[in-house]
C-alpha positions as CSV (number, residue, x, y, z in Angstrom):
1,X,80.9,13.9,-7.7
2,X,77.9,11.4,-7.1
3,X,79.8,8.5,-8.9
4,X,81.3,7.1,-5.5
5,X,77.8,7.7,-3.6
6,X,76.0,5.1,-6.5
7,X,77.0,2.1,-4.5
8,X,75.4,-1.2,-6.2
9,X,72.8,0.6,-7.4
10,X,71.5,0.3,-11.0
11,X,69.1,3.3,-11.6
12,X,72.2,6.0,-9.6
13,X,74.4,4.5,-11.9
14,X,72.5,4.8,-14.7
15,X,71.3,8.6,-14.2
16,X,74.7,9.6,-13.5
17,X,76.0,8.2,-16.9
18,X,72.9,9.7,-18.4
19,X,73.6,13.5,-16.8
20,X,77.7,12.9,-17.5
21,X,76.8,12.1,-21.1
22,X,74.6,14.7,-21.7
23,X,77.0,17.3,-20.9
24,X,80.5,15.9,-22.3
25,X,78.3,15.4,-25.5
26,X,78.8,19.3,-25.8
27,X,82.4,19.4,-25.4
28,X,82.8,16.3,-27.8
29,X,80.6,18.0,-30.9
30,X,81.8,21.8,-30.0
31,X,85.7,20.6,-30.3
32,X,85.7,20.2,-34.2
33,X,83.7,23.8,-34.9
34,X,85.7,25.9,-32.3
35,X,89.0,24.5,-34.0
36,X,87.5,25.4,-37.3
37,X,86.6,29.1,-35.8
38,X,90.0,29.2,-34.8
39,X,92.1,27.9,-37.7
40,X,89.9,27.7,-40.6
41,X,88.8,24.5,-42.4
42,X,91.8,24.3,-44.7
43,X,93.9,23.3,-41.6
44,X,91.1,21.6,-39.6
45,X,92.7,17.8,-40.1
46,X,96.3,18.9,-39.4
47,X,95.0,20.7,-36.1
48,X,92.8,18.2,-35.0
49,X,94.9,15.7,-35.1
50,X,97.5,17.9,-32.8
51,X,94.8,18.4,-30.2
52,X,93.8,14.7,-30.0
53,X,98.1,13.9,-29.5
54,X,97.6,16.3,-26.8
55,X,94.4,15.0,-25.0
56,X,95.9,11.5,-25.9
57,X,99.1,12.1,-23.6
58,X,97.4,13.7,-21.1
59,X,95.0,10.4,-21.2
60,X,97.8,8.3,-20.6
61,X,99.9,10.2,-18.5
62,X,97.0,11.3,-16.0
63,X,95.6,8.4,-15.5
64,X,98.9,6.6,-13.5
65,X,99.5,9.8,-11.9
66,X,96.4,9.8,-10.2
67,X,97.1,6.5,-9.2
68,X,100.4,7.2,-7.9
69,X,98.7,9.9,-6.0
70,X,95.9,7.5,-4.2
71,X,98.5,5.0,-3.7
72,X,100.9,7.6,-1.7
73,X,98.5,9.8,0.2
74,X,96.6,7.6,3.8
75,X,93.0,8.8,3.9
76,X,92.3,7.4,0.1
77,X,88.8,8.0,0.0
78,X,88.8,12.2,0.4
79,X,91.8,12.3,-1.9
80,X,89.5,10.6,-4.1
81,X,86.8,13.7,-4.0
82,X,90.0,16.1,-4.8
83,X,90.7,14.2,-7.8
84,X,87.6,14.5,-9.6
């Protein structure tokens, strides 16, 4: 991932959040329609709702795990490439 390359620059920064957005803009706006393919519309809301508990928890649990992770390994820096 280029993120950790950017440094202090402005225009890296700003082309990586431009490239990152452009493709998780896909995965936000398919989400909803595959569901509906899946489940039909009369259970959409229901559904939904169960898939954003789920992304939710794995938000909230992932996110001190990694942590945990960069805190116990030494070389910090290529665990950091694993990570992501």
């Amino acid at each position: 991932m280029p993120a950790p390359y950017c440094d202090s620059s402005v225009i890296y920064h700003i082309i990586y959040a431009s490239v990152f957005g452009f493709f998780s803009g896909g995965y936000v706006g398919l989400t909803s329609i595959i569901i509906t393919d899946l489940v039909g519309i009369d259970n959409l809301s229901s559904v939904f709702g169960i898939v954003l508990l789920f992304q939710g928890i794995a938000v909230a649990l992932g996110t001190p795990i990694t942590g945990m992770y960069l805190l116990f390994l030494s070389n910090a820096t290529i665990n950091m490439f694993v990570i992501f």
